[in-house]
C-alpha positions in Angstrom: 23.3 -101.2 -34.5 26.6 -101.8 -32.6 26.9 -98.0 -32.4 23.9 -97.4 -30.7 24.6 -100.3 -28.3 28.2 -98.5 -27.4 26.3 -95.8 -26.8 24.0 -97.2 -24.6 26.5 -98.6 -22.4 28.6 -95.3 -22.1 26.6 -93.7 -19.1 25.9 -97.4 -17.9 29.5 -98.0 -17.4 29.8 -94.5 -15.9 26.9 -95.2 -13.6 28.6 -98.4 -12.5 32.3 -96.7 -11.6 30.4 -93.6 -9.9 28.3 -95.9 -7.8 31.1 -97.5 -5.8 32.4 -93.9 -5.4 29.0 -92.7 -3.7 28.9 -95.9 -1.5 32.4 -95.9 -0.1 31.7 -92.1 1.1 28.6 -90.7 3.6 26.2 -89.2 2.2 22.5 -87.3 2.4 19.9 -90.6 2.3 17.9 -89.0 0.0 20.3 -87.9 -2.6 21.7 -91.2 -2.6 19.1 -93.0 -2.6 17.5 -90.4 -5.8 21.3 -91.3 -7.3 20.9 -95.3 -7.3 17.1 -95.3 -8.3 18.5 -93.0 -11.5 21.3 -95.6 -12.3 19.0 -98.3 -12.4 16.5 -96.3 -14.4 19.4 -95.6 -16.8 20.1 -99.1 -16.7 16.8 -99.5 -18.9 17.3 -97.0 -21.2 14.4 -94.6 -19.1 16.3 -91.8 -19.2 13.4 -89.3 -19.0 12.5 -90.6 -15.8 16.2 -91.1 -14.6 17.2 -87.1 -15.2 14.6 -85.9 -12.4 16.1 -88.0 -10.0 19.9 -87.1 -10.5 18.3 -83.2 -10.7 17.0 -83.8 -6.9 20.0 -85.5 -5.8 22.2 -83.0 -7.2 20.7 -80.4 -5.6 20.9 -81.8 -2.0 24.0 -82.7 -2.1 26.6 -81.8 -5.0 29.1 -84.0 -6.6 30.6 -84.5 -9.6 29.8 -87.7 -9.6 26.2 -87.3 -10.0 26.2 -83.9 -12.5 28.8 -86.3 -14.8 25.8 -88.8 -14.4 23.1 -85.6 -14.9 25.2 -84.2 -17.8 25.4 -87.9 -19.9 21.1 -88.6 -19.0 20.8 -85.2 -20.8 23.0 -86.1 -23.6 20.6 -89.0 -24.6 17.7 -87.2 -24.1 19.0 -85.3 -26.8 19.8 -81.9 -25.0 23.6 -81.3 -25.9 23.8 -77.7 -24.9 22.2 -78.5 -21.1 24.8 -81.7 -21.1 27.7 -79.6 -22.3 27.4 -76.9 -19.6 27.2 -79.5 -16.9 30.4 -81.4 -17.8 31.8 -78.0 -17.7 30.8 -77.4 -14.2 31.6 -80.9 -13.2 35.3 -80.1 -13.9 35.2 -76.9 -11.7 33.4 -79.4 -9.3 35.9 -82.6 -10.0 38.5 -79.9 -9.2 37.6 -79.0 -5.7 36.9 -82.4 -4.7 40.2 -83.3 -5.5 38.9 -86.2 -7.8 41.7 -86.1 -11.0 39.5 -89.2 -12.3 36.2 -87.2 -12.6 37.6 -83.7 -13.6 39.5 -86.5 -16.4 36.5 -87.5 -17.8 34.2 -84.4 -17.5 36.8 -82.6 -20.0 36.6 -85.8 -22.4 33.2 -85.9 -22.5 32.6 -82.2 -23.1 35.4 -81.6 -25.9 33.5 -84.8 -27.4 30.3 -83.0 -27.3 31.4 -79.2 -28.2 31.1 -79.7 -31.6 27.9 -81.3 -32.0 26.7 -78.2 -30.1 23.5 -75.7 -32.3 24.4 -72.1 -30.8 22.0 -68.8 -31.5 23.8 -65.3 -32.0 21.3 -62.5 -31.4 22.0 -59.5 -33.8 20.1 -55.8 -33.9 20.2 -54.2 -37.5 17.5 -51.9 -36.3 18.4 -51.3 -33.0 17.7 -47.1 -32.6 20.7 -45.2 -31.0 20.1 -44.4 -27.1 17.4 -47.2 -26.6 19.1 -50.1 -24.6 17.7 -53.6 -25.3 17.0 -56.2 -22.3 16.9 -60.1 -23.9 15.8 -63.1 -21.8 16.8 -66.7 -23.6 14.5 -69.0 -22.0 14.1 -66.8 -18.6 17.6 -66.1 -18.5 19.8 -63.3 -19.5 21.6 -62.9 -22.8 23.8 -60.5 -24.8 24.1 -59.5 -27.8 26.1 -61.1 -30.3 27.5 -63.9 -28.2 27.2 -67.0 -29.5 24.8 -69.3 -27.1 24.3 -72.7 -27.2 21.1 -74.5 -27.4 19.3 -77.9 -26.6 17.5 -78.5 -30.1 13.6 -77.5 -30.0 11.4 -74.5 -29.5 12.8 -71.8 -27.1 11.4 -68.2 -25.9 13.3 -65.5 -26.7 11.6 -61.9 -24.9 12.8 -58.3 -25.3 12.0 -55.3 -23.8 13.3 -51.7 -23.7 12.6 -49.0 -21.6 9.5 -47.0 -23.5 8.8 -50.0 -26.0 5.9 -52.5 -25.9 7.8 -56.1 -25.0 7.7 -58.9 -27.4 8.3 -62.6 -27.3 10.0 -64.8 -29.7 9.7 -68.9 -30.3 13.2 -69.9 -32.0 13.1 -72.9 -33.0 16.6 -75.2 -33.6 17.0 -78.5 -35.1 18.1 -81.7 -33.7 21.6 -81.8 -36.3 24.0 -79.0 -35.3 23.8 -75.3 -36.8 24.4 -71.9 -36.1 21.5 -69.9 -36.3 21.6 -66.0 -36.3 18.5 -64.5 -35.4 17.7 -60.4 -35.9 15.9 -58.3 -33.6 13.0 -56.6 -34.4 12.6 -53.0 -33.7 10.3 -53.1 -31.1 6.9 -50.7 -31.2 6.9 -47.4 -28.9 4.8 -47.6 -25.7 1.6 -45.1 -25.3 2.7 -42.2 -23.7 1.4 -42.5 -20.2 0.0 -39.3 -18.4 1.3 -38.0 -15.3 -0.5 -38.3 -12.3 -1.4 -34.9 -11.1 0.6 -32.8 -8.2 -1.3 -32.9 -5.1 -1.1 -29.0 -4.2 -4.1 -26.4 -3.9 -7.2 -26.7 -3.0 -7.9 -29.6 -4.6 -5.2 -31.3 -2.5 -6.4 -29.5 1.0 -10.4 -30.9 -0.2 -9.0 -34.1 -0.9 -7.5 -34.4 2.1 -10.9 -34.5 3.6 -13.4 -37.2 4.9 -16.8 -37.2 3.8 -18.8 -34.3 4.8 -16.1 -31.8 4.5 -14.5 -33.0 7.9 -10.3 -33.4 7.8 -9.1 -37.3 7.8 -7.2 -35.8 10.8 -9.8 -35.2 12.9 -11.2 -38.4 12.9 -7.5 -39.9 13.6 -6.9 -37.7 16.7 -10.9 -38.0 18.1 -10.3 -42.3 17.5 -6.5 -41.9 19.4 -8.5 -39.9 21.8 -10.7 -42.9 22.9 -8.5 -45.4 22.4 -6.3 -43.6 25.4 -9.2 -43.2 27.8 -10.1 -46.9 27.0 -6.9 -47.5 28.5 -6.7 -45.0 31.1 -10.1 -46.8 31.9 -8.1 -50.2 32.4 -5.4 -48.5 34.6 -7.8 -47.4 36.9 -9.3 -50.7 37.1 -6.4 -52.9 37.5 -4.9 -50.2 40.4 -8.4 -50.5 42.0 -7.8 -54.5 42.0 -4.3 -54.1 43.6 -5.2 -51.6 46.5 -7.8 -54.1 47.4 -5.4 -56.9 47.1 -3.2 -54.9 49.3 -5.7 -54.1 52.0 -6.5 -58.0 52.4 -3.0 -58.4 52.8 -1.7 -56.2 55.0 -5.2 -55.2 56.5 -6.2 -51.5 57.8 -3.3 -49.0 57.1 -1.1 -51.7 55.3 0.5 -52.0 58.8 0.2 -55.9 59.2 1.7 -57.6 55.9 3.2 -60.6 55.9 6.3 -61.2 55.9 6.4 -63.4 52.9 4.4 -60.8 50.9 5.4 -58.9 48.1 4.3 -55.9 49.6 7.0 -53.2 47.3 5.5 -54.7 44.0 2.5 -54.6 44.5 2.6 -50.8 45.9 4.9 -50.3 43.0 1.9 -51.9 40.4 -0.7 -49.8 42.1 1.6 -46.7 41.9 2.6 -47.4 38.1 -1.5 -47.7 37.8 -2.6 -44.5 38.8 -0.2 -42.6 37.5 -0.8 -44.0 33.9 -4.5 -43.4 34.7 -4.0 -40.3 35.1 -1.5 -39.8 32.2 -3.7 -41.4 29.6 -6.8 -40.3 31.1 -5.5 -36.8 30.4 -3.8 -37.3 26.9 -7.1 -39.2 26.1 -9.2 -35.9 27.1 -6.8 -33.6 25.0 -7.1 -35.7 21.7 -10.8 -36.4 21.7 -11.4 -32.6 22.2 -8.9 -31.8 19.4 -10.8 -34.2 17.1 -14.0 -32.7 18.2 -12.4 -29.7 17.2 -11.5 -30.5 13.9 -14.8 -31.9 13.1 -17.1 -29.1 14.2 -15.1 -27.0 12.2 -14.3 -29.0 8.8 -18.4 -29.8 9.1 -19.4 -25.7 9.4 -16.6 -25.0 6.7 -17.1 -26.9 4.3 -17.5 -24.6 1.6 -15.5 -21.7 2.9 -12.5 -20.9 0.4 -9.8 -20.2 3.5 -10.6 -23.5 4.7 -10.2 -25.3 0.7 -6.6 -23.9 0.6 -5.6 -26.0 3.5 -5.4 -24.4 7.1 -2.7 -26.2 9.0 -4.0 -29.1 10.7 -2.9 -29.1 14.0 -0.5 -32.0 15.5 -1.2 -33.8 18.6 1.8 -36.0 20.5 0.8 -38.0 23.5 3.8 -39.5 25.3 3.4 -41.8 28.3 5.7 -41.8 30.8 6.2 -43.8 34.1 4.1 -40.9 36.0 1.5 -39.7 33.5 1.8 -38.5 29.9 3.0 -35.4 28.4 0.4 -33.5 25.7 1.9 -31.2 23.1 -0.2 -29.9 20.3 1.6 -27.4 17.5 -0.4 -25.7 15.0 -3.8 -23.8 15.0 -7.6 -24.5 14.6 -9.1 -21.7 13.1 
């Protein structure tokens, strides 16, 4: 009974020190205020509860401080390994903090608890030659043969390997300390999967086709087609709404503009206008009748061999410019 009460009061008296630490020094709100909640939780023995809080403070704002208070929670919930690794990093963290009081008592607290440590060593008696194993402890990686320690309780150990099916494993490790050595299986070959096929032939040029026989590209450059005269469409209109803007300005012959008009930008918007009206209008023309094109022919060809071993499509580039649009188009509809 009077060990258990010692004990008890080990993290309370840490909780006690640290607090004054965290108060004399600024801090993130929350994280402090997650710290103190999780002292006083700790103060009644609800360490389950406690833990979650020190996690959240811990992660806004780090100090060693709080992962020495993280690190003893753990300890009396019975997870050694977890505590052990974070009195480890505490000392790291002590160390940069410049506190020689913390870093002190994270390396007595973790040589205390080494020994009481259960660790896992992975081995592979049937491991084939060549085939390279991948091992996740828990979600995280592992080696072979290290020795890993481990809370006590059920944890997941998964392999895989390239061409093998992937299997899970529960280990499961007591609460007194032990070193348990676990083999690998040797894990099952995956069904051999078949190669998608090499799109080249015919059956690449016909499946390269819409319905109906007609090339996917036709129906691309016909829709680009429209899609420029729609805009050609709203060139012209928006030009036709500046020149009459223009002319109730400035009145018959633009001779009589005010002289707090913007007379050059709006001559300059009903230049720009037109001339992409005319560029698009023209590109627009050019595509639709290429896609036309392509669909009268893919529609009278469809079962015509010289067509099934692909005929090269041909390409269409529309490129605006300030005065119009330039239309190349390379290749050959036969």
């Amino acid at each position: 009974m009077r060990q258990s009460v010692r004990v008890a009061l080990v993290p309370l008296a840490l909780a006690a020190s640290l607090g004054v630490s965290r108060v004399a020094r600024a801090a993130d709100p929350v994280a402090e205020a997650m710290f103190q909640e999780a002292a006083g939780l700790m103060g009644e023995g609800r360490w389950a509860e406690a833990c979650p809080k020190l996690e959240t403070s811990q992660k806004r704002e780090a100090r060693s401080g709080t992962l020495l208070l993280l690190a003893s929670c753990h300890e009396q919930l019975g997870r050694s390994a977890t505590a052990w690794v974070e009195y480890k990093d505490a000392i790291g963290l002590a160390k940069r903090e410049g506190r020689q009081d913390n870093e002190d008592k994270a390396t007595a607290l973790a040589q205390a608890l080494e020994p009481k440590l259960s660790r896992l060593r992975l081995d592979a008696p049937q491991a084939e030659p060549g085939v390279e194993l991948a091992l996740e402890l828990d979600g995280a990686p592992v080696s072979l043969g290290s020795l890993i320690p481990v809370d006590p309780g059920d944890h997941t150990l998964k392999i895989s390997a390239p061409g093998r099916k992937d299997r899970s494993i529960t280990v499961s490790v007591g609460k007194e300390p032990e070193t348990k050595t676990l083999a690998i299986p040797e894990l099952e070959k995956a069904p051999d999967v078949p190669a998608a096929p090499q799109a080249s032939g015919p059956e690449h040029a016909q499946g390269a086709r819409a319905a109906g026989g007609v090339p996917a590209w036709a129906w691309v450059t016909g829709g680009l087609g429209l899609a420029s005269l729609g805009v050609a469409v709203g060139m012209r209109v928006d030009q036709s709404a500046t020149s009459s803007s223009i002319d109730d300005l400035c009145g018959e012959g633009r001779k009589h503009c005010p002289p707090t008009s913007d007379f050059d930008a709006m001559y300059a918007r009903e230049t720009r206008d037109f001339g992409l009206f005319v560029g698009f209008g023209i590109g627009g023309v050019a595509l639709l009748a290429t896609g036309l094109a392509g669909i009268a022919l893919g529609a009278s060809s469809s079962g015509d061999d010289a067509q099934a071993t692909g005929a090269a499509a041909p390409v269409v580039l529309l490129a605006p410019t300030a005065g119009g649009a330039v239309v190349s188009i390379a290749g050959e509809l036969e």
